[in-house]
N, C-alpha and C positions, 0 to 999 in steps of 0.2 A: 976289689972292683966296685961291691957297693960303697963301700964309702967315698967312689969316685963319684959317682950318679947324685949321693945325698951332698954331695958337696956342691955342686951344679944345679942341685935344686935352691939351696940357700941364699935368701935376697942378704945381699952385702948391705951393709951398714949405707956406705954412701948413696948406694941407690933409693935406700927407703927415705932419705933425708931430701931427695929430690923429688920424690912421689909427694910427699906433705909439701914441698913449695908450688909443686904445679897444684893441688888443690887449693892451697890456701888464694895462690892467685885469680882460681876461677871465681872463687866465691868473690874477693874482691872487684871485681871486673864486674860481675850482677850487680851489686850492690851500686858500683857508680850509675850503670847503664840507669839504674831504677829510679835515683834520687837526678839525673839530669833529666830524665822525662818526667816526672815530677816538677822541678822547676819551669820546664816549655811548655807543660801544657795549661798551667794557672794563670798564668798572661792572656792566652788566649780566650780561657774563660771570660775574664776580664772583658775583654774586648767585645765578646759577643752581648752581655750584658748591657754594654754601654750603649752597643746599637741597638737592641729591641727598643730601649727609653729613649732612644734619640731619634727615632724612626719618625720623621718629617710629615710623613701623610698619617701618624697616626691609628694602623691599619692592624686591629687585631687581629686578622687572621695571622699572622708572624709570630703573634708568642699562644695564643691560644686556638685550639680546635674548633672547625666551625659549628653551629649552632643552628637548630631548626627554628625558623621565625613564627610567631605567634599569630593567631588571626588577630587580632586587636594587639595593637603596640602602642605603649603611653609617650607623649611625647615630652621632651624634658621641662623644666618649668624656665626656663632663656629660652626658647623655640622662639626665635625673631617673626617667625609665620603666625605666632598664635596656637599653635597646634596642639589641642588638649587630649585626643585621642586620635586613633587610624581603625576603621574595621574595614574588611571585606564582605560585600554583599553581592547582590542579585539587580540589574537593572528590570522593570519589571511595569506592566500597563496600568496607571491606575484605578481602570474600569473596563476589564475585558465582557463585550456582551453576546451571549448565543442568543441568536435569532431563531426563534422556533414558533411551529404554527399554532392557531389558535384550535383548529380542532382537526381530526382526523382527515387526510388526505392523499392527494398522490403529486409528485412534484410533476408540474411539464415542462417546467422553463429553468435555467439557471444562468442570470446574463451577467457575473460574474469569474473571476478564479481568484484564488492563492496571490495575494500580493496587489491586487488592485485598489486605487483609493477610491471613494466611495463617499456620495455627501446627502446629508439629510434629507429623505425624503426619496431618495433613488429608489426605483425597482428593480429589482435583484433578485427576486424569484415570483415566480406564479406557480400556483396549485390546480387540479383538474375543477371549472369551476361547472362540469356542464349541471350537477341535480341542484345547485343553489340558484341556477339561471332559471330553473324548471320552479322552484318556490319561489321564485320573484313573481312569475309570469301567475299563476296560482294565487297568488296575496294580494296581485293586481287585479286579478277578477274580483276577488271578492270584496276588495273594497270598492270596484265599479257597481256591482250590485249592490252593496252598501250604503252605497252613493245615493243610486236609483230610488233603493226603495224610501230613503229621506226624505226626500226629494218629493216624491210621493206623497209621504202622508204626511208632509209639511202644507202640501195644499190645500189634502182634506182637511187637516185641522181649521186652517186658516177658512176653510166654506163652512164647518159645522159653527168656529165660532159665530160667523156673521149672522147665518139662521139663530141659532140663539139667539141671539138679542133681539130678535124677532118672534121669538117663542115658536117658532117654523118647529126648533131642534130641540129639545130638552139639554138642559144644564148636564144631564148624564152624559149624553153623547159628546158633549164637548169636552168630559174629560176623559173619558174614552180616548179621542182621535188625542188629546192632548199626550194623554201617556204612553200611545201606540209611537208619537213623534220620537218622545225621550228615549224610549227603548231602541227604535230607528240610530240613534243619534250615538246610543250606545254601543250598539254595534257595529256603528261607521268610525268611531272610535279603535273598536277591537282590532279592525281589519286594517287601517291605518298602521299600528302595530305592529303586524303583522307583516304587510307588506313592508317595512323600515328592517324588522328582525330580517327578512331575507335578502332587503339589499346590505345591511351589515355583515351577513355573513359572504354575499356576493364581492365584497370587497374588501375581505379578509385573504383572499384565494389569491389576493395581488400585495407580495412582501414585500416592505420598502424599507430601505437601512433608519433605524434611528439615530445616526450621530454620521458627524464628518469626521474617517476616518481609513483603515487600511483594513482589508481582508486578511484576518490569520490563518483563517482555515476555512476549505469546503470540505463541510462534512455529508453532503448527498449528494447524488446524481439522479439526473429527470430519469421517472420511473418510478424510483422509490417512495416505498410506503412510509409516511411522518406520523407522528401526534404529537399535542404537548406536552406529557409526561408518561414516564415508561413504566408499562406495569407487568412486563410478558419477562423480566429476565434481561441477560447478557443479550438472549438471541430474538429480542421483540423491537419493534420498529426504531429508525431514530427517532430522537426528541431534538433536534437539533438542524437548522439548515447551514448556519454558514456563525463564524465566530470574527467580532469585527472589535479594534478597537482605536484610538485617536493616539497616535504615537509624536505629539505634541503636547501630551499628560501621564511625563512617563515619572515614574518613581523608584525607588534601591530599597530593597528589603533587607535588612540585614537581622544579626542574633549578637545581641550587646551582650557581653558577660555581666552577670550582677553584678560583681566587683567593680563594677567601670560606668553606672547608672546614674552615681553622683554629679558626673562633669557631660550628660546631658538633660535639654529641659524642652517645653514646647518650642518653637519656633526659631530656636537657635540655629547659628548661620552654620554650611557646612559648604565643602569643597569637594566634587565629584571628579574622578578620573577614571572612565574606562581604561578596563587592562587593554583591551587591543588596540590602542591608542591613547600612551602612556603621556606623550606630550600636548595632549588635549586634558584642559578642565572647563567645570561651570559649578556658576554655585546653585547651589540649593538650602534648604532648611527642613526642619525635622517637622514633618506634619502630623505625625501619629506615633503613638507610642502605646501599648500592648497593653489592656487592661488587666491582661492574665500570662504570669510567667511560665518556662517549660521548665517543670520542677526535674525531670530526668536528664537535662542540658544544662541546667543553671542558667538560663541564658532569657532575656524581653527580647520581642521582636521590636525592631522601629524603622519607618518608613522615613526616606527623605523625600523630599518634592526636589526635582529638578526645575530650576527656570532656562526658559529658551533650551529647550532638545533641539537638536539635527539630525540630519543626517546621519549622523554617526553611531549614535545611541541605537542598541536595536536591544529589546525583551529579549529577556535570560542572559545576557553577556555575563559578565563578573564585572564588578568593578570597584574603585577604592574610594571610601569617603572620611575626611576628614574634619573633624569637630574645631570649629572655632572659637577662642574663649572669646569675650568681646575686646576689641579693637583687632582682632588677629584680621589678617589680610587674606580673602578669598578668592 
């Protein structure tokens, strides 16, 4: 009986000659599947190859990964524009002026705000003027008595000379009254002075704009204690009444990399484009250039001039300017 079992376990001859054909077929079977995808997918390679190079607009972003743009970008040397470099700067006043008083005060009047234009000669603030009315009034006495006592002893002189020459007076007395006149004369002088120093100060007390331009800032409110320079700290008076400046002299501050110093010069032409108004330009040219580099930036500052500002342009925006080589078109 066992050697019925062990006979039943025994792989027969023919079966194991059909087990190695179903192996060998499978192995066969990979190997095609392998080498025909192999063959379909090198074509297609092919294919994709030919269109990135044949790509019509050009457009690398298709075969390469995008890239962070530079603040300054060179522009190629066929630039049909001209265009020798690109930075980003700062639209920016060419003279912004704080208005501040001449000596210590209290504001009472402020007869503008934030954003109003303003032309030379305007008043725009007044200061408490009552104790400088009170030294006016004071300087004007005293040059009235000044006046008087001239006046005075302009005549004695004029009587002592004439006895003189009559021996009436002695030659003494007549230089007496002479020199009492000079001294007179001296101190109608002083007081003349005097009275000027008080209307000057009297009409210091009334601030008038020095330029035709636009209010950037009120920096006090009537009440407030002023001077002209601050010596008390963060927490001592302002020094400042109002910050004004002519936004038809406006300028772009930018930071040129040294590498890039070469292809500008003085008064070279440039092309301004505010960012927030990308389809607007004007030209300008480079009016200043930085006597001293910033050795921890690598970087000169340089100022363009803008001609004709509008509307448009407002200090601190961003904006784009680009360098003209000559003949390039702005």
């Amino acid at each position: 009986m066992n050697t019925d079992k062990l006979n039943d376990l025994k792989i027969q001859p023919q079966q194991r000659q059909r087990t190695q054909k179903t192996f060998w077929s499978i192995i066969i079977t990979v190997v095609a599947v392998i080498l025909a995808t192999l063959l379909f997918a090198r074509p297609w390679a092919k294919d994709s190859r030919a269109t990135a190079k044949a790509d019509p607009a050009g457009n690398p972003a298709l075969t390469n990964p995008p890239s962070t743009a530079p603040t300054a970008t060179r522009a190629s040397a066929s630039d049909s524009s001209g265009k020798m470099l690109t930075v980003n700067g700062y639209i920016i006043n060419r003279e912004r002026i704080e208005i501040s008083p001449r000596f210590l005060g209290v504001v009472t009047w402020i007869g503008v705000k934030k954003g109003d234009a303003v032309t030379n000669g305007q008043v725009v603030v007044t200061l408490d003027d009552t104790e400088y009315r009170a030294r006016l009034q004071e300087a004007e006495g005293q040059l009235a008595a000044a006046q008087a006592t001239a006046a005075r002893d302009e005549l004695n002189y004029e009587r002592v000379q004439n006895l003189s020459r009559t021996d009436i007076e002695s030659k003494q007395s007549a230089d007496n009254a002479r020199l009492t006149l000079e001294a007179d004369r001296a101190t109608l002088k002083a007081a003349q002075g005097t009275r000027d120093l008080a209307q000057t100060f009297l009409n210091w007390c009334t601030i008038r704009a020095p330029i035709n331009g636009v209010v950037l800032e009120k920096l006090v409110s009537p009440g407030e204690l002023v001077l002209p320079q601050s010596f008390g700290g963060a927490g001592g008076p302002s020094t400042a009444l109002l910050a004004v400046a002519d936004l038809k002299d406006l300028q772009v501050e930018i930071d040129v990399n040294e590498a890039d110093l070469s292809k500008i010069s003085l008064k070279q032409r440039c092309r301004v484009s505010p960012e927030a108004y990308p389809d607007k330009t004007y030209s300008g040219y480079v009016a200043e250039i930085a006597p001293e580099a910033d050795r921890a930036k690598g970087t000169l500052q340089i100022k363009v001039q803008i001609v004709d500002p509008d509307k448009f342009l407002t200090p601190q925006l961003s904006a784009r300017v680009d360098f003209l080589k000559d003949g390039g078109k702005d």
